[in-house]
HTML snippet that shows the backbone in 3Dmol.js (N, CA, C, O; Angstrom):
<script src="https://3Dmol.org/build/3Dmol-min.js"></script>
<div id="view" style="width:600px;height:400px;position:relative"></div>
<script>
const pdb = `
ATOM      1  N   UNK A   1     -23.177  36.723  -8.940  1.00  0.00           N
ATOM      2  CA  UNK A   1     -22.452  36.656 -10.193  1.00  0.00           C
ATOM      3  C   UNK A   1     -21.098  37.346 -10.060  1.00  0.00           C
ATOM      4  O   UNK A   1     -20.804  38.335  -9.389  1.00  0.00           O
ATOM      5  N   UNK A   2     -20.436  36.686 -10.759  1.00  0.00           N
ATOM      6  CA  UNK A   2     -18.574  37.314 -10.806  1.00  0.00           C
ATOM      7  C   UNK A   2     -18.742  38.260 -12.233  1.00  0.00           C
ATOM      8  O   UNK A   2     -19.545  38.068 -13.147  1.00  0.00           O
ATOM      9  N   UNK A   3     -17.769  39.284 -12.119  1.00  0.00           N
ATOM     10  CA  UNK A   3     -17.628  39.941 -13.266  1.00  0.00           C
ATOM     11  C   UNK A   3     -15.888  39.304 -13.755  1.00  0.00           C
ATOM     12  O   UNK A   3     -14.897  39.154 -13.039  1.00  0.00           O
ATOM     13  N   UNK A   4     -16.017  39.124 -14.786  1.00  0.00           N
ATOM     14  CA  UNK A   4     -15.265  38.481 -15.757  1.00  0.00           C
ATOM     15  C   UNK A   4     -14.184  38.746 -16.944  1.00  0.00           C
ATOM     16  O   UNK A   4     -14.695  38.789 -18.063  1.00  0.00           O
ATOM     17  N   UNK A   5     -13.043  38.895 -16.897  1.00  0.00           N
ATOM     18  CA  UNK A   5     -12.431  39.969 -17.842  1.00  0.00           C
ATOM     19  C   UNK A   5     -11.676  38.421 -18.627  1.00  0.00           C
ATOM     20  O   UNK A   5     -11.210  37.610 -17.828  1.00  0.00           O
ATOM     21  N   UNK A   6     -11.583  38.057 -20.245  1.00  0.00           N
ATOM     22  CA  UNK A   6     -10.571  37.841 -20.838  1.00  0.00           C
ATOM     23  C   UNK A   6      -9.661  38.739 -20.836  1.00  0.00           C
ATOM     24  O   UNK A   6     -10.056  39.898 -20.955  1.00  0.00           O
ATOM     25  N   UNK A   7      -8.160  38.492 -20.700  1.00  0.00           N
ATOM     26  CA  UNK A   7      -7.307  38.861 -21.644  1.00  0.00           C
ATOM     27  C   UNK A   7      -7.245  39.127 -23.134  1.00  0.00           C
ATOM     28  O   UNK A   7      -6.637  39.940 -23.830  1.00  0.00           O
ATOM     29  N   UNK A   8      -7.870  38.406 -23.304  1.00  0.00           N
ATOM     30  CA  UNK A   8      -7.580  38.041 -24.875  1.00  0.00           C
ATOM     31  C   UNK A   8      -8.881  38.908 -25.507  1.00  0.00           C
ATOM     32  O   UNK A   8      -8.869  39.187 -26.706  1.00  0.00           O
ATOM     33  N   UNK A   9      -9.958  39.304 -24.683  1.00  0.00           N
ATOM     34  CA  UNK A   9     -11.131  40.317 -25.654  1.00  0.00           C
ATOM     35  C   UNK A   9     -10.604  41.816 -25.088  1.00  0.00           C
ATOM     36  O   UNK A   9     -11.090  42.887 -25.452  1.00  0.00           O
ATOM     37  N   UNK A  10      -9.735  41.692 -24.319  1.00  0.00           N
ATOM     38  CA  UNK A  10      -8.689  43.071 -24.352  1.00  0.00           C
ATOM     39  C   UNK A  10      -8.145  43.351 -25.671  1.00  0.00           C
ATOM     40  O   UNK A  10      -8.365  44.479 -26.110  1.00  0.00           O
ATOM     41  N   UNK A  11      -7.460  42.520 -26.407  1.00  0.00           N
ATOM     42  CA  UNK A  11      -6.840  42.438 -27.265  1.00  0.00           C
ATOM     43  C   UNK A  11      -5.398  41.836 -27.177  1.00  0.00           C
ATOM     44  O   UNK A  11      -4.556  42.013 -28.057  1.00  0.00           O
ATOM     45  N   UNK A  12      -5.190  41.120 -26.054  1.00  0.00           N
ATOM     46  CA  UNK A  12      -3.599  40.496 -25.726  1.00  0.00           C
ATOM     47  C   UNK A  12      -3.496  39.056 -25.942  1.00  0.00           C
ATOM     48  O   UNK A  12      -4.273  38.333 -25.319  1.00  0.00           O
ATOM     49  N   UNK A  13      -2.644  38.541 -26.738  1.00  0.00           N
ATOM     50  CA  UNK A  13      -2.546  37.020 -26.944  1.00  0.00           C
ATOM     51  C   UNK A  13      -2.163  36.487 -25.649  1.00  0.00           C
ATOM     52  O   UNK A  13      -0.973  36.308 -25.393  1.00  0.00           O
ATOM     53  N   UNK A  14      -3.169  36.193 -24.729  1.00  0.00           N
ATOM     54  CA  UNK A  14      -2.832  36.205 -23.278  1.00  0.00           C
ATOM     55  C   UNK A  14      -4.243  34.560 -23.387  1.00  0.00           C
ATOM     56  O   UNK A  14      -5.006  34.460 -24.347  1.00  0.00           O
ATOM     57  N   UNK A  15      -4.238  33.884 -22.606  1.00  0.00           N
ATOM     58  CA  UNK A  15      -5.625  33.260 -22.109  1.00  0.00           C
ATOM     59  C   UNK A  15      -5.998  33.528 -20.280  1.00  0.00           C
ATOM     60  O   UNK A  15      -6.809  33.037 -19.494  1.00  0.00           O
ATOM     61  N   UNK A  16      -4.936  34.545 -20.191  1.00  0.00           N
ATOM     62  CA  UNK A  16      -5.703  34.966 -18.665  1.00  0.00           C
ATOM     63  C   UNK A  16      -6.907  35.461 -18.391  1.00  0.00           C
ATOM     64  O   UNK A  16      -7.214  36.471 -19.025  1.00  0.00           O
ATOM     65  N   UNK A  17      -7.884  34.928 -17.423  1.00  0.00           N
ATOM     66  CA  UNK A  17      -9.129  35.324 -16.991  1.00  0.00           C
ATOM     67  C   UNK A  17      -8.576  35.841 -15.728  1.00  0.00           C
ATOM     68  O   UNK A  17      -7.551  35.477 -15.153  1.00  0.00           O
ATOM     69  N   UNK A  18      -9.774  37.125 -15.252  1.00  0.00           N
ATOM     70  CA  UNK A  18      -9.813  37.474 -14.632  1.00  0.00           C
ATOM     71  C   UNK A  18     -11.014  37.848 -13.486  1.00  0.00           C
ATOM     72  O   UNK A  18     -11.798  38.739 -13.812  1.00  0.00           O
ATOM     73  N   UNK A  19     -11.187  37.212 -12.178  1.00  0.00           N
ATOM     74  CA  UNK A  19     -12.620  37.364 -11.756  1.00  0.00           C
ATOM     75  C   UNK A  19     -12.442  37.733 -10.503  1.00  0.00           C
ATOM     76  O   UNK A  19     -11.367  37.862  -9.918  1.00  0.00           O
ATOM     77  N   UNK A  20     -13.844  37.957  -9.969  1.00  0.00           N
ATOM     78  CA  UNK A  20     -13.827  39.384  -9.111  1.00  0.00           C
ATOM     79  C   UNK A  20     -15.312  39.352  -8.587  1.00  0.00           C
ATOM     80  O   UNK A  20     -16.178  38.673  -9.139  1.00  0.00           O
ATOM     81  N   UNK A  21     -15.562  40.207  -7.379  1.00  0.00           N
ATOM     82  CA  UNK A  21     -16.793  40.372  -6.908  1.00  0.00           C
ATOM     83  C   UNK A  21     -17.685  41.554  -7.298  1.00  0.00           C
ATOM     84  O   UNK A  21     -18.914  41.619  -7.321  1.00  0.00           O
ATOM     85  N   UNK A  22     -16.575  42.653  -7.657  1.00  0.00           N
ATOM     86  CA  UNK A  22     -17.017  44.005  -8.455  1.00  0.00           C
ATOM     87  C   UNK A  22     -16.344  44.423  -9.244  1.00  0.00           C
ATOM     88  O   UNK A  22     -15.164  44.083  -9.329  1.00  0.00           O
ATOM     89  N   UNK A  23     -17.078  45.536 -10.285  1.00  0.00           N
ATOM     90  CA  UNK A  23     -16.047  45.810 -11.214  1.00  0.00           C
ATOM     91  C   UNK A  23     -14.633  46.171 -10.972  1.00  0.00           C
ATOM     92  O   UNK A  23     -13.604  45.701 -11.457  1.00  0.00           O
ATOM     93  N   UNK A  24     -14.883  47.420  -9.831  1.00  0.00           N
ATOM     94  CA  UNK A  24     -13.705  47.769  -9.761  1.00  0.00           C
ATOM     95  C   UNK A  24     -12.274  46.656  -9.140  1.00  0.00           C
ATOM     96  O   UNK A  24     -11.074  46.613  -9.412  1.00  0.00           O
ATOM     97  N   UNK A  25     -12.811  46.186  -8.581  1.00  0.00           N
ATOM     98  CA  UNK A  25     -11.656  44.754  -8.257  1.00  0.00           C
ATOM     99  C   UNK A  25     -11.280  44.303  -9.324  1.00  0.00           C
ATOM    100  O   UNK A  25     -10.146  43.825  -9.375  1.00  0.00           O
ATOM    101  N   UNK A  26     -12.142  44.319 -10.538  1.00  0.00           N
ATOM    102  CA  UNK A  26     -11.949  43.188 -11.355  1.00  0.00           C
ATOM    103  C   UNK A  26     -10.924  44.182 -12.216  1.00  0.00           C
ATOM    104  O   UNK A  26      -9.934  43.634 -12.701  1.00  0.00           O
ATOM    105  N   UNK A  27     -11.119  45.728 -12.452  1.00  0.00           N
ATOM    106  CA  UNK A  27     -10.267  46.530 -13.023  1.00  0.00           C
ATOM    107  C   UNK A  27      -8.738  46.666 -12.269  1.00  0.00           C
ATOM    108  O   UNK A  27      -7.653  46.950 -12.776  1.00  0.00           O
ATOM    109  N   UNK A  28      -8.976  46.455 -11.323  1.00  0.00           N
ATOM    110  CA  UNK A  28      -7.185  46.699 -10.377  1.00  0.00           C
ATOM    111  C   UNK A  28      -6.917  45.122 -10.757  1.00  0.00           C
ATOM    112  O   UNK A  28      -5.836  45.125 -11.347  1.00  0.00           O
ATOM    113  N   UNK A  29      -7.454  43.667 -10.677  1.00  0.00           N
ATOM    114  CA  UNK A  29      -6.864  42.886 -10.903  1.00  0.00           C
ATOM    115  C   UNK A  29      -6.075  42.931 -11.577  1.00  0.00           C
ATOM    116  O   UNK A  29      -4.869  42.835 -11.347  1.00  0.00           O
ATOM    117  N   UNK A  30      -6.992  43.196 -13.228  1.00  0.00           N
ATOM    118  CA  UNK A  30      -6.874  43.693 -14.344  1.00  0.00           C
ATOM    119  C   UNK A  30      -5.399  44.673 -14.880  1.00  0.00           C
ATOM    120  O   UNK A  30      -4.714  44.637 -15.902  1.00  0.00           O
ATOM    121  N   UNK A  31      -5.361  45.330 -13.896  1.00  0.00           N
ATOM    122  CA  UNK A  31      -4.233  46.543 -14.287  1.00  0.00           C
ATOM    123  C   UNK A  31      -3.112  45.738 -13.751  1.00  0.00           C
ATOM    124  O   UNK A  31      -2.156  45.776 -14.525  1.00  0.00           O
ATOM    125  N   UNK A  32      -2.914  45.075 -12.770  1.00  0.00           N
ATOM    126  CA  UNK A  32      -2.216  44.273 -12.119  1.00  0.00           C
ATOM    127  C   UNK A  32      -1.389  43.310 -13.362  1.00  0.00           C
ATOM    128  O   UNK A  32      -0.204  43.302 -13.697  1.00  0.00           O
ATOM    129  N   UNK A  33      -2.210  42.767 -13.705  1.00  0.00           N
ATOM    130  CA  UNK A  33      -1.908  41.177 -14.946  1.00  0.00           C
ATOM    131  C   UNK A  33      -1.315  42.268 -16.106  1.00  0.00           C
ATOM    132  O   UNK A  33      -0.265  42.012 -16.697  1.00  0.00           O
ATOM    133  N   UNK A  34      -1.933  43.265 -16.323  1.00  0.00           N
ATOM    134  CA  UNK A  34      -1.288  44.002 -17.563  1.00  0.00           C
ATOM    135  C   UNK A  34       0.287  44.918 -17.282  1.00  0.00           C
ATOM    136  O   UNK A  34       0.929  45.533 -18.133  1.00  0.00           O
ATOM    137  N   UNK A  35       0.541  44.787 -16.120  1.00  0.00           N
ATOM    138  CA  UNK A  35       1.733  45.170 -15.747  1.00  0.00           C
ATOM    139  C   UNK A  35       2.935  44.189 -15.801  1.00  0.00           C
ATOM    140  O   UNK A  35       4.059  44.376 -16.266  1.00  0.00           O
ATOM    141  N   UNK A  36       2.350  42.986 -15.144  1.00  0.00           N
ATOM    142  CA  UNK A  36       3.525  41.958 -14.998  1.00  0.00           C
ATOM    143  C   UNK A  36       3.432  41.216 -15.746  1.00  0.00           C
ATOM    144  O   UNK A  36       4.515  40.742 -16.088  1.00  0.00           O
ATOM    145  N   UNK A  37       2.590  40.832 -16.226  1.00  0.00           N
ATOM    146  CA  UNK A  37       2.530  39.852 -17.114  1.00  0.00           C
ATOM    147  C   UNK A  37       2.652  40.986 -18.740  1.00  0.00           C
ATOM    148  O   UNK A  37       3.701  40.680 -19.307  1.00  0.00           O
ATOM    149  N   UNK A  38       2.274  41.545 -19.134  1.00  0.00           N
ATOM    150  CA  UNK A  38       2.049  42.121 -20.576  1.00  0.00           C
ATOM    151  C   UNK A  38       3.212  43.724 -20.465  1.00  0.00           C
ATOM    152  O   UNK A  38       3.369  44.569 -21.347  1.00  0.00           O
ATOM    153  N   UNK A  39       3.899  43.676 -18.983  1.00  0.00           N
ATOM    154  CA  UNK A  39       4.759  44.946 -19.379  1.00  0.00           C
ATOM    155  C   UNK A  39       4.273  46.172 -19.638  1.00  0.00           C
ATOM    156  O   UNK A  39       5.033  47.022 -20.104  1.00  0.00           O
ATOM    157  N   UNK A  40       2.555  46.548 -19.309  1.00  0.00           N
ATOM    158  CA  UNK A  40       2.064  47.533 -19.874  1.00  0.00           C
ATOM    159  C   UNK A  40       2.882  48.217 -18.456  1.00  0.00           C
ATOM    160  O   UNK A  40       3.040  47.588 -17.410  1.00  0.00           O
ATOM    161  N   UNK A  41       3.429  49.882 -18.733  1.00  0.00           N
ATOM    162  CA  UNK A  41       3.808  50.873 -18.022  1.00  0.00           C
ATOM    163  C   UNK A  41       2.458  51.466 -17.002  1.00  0.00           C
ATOM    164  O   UNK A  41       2.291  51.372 -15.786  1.00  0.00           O
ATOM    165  N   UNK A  42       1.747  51.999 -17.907  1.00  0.00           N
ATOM    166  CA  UNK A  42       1.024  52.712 -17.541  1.00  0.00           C
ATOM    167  C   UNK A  42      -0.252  52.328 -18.172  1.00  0.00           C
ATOM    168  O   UNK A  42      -0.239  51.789 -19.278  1.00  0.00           O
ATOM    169  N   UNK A  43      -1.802  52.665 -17.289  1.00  0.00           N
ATOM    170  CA  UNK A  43      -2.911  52.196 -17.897  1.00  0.00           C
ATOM    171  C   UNK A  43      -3.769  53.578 -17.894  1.00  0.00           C
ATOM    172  O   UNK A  43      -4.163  54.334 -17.006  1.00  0.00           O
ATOM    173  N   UNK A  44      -3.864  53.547 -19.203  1.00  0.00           N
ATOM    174  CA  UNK A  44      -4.450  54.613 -19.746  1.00  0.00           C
ATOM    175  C   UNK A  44      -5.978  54.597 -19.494  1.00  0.00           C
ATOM    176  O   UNK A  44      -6.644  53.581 -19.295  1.00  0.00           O
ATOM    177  N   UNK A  45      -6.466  55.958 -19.535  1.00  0.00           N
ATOM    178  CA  UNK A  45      -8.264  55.743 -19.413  1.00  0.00           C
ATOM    179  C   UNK A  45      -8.705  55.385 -20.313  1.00  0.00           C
ATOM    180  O   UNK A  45      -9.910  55.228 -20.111  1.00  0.00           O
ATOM    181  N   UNK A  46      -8.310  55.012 -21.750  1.00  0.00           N
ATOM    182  CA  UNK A  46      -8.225  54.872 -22.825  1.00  0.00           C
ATOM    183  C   UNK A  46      -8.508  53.125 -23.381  1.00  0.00           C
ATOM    184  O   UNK A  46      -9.121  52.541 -24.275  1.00  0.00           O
ATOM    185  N   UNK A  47      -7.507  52.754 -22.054  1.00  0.00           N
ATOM    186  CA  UNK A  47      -7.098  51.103 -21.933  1.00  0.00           C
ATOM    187  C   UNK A  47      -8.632  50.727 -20.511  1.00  0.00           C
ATOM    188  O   UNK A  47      -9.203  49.637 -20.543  1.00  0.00           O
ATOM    189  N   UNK A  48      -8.949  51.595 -19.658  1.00  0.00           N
ATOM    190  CA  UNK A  48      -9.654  51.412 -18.754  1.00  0.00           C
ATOM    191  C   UNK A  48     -10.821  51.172 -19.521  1.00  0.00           C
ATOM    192  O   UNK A  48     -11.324  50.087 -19.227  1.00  0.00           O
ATOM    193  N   UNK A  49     -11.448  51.814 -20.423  1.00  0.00           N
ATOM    194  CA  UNK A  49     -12.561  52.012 -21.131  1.00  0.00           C
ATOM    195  C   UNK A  49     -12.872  50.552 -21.893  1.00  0.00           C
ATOM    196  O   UNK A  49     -13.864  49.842 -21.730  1.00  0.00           O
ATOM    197  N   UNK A  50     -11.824  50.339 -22.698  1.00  0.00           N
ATOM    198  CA  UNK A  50     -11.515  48.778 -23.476  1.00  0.00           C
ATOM    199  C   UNK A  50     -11.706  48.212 -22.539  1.00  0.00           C
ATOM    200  O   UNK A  50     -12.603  47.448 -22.894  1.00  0.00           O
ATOM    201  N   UNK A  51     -11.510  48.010 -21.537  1.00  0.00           N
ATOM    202  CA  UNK A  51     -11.265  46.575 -20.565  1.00  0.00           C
ATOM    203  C   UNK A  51     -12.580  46.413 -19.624  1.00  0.00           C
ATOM    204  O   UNK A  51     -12.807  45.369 -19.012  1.00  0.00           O
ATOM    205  N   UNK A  52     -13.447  47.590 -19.569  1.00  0.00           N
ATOM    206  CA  UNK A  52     -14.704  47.864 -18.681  1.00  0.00           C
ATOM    207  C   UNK A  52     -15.494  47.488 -20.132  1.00  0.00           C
ATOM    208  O   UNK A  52     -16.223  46.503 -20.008  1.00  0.00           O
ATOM    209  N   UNK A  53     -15.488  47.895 -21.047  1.00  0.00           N
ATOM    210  CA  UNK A  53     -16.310  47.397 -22.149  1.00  0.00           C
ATOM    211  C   UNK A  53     -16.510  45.542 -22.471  1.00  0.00           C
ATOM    212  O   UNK A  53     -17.448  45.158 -23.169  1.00  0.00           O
ATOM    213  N   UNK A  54     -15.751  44.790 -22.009  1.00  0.00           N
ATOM    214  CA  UNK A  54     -15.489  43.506 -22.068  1.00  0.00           C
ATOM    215  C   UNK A  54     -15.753  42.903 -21.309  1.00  0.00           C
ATOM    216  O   UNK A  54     -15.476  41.708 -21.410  1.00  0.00           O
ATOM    217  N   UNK A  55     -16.404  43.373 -20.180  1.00  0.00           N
ATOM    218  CA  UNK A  55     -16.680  42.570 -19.002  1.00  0.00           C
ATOM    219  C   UNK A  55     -17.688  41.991 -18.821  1.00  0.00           C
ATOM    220  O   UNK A  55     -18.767  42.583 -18.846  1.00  0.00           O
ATOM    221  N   UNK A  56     -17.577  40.627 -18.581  1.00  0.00           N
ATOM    222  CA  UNK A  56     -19.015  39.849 -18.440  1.00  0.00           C
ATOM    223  C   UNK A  56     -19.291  39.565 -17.268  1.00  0.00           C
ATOM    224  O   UNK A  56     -18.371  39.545 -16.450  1.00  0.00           O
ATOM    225  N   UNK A  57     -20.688  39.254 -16.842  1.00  0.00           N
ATOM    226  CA  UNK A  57     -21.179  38.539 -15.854  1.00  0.00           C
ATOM    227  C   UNK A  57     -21.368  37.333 -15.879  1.00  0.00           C
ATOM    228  O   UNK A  57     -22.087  36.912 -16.785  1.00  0.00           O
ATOM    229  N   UNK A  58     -20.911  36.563 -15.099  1.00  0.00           N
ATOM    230  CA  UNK A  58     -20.963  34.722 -15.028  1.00  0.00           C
ATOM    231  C   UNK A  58     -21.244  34.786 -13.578  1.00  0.00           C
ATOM    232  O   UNK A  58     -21.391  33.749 -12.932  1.00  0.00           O
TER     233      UNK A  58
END
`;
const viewer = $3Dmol.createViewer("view");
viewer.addModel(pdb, "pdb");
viewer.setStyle({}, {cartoon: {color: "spectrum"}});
viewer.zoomTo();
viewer.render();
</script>
């Protein structure tokens, strides 16, 4: 199974998915797309927490 991140159950009017073999890949993807694509500066543990909370298995 892949672990699975919307964009959009982040909370970003984004339709980027994001998939991965483990979480943590799927979190650096993750921080990755929210940099270049969404301009986020910096990713808060705050923002880490939201985005590990959303993650599905498919």
């Amino acid at each position: 199974m892949e672990k699975v991140i919307r964009c959009r159950d982040v909370g970003f009017d984004c339709d980027g998915v994001i998939k991965a073999k483990t979480e943590e890949e799927a979190l650096a993807k993750a921080t990755e797309h929210a940099k270049t694509s969404h301009g986020v500066r910096e990713v808060t543990p705050e923002m880490v927490k939201k985005i590990k909370s959303v993650i599905k298995e498919e």
